[in-house]
C-alpha positions, -999 to +999 in steps of 0.1 A: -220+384+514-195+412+508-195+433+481-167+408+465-180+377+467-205+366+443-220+327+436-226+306+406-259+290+411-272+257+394-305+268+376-321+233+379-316+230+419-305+262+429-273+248+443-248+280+452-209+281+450-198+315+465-164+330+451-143+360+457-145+378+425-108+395+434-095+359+429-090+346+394-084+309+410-117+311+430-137+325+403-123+294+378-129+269+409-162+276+412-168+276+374-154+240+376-175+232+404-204+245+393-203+229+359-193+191+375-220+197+400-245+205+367-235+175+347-245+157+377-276+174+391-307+150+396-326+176+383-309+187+347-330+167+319-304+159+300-280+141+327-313+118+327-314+122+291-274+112+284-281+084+312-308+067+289-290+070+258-254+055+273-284+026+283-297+027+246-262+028+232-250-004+251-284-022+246-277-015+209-240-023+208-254-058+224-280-063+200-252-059+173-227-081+182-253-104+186-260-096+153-227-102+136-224-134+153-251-143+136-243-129+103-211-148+107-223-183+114-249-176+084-218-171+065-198-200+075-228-225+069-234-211+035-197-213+022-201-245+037-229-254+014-213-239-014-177-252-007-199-289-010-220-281-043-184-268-059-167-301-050-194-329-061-166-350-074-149-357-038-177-378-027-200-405-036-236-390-046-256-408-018-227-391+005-225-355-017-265-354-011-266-359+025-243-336+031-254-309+009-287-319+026-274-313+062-257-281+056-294-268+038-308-277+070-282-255+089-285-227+069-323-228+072-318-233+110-295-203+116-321-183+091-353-195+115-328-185+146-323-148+138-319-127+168-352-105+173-335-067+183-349-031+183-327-024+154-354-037+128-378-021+141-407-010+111-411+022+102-448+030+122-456+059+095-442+047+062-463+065+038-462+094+056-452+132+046-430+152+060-430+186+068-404+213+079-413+236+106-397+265+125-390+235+155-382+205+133-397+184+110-430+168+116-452+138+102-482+148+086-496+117+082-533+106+091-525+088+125-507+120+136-534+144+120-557+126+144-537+135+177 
């Protein structure tokens, strides 16, 4: 390498770009390079790191829509139930009870049916303290004491 020529190096691989530091264009091209090349490096944690949460992110934009659809059906069955209790006087009893007995069914159904996603998840430390530190904030709870 001459004395004007210089390289940007990935710090995860060691992957080198060599420039001419007399050119401007060759000193921004290699910036560019360089940072396209990090964003894609095997061995940079987080483009393993953004990789699992685009995976998390569409697993939970799944489980949501699954979700509302549920939420919405919930919904439809019990106005349906309550549009039937309201109007009693449109039908004979016998006919008023068996379908205000058929929609209770549904609505018990789509409550029995509810989709089972990692957005419910418990709390695994719900009593526990917290505590600020100089790197975050940790659980001081007896389970963590323990580790």
């Amino acid at each position: 390498m001459s004395d004007n020529t210089h390289a940007a190096m990935c710090v995860y691989c060691g992957e080198s770009i060599i420039y001419d530091t007399r050119e401007v264009t060759d000193m921004a091209a290699a910036h560019a390079k360089i940072v396209e090349h990090d964003q894609q490096c095997s061995k940079n944690p987080l483009v393993g790191r953004v990789a699992f949460l685009n995976q998390q992110n569409t697993t939970l934009q799944e489980q949501s829509d699954t979700l509302a659809a549920h939420i919405n059906e919930l919904s439809s069955n019990a106005l349906a139930l309550a549009d039937a209790c309201e109007n009693k006087a449109d039908l004979p009893l016998h006919k008023w009870a068996v379908k205000c007995a058929m929609l209770v069914s549904r609505v018990q159904a789509s409550v029995k049916e509810l989709p089972s996603t990692s957005l419910a998840r418990c709390d695994s430390h719900p009593d526990c303290e917290l505590e600020c530190g100089a790197y975050g904030t940790y659980c001081k709870c007896a389970a963590e004491a323990q580790q």
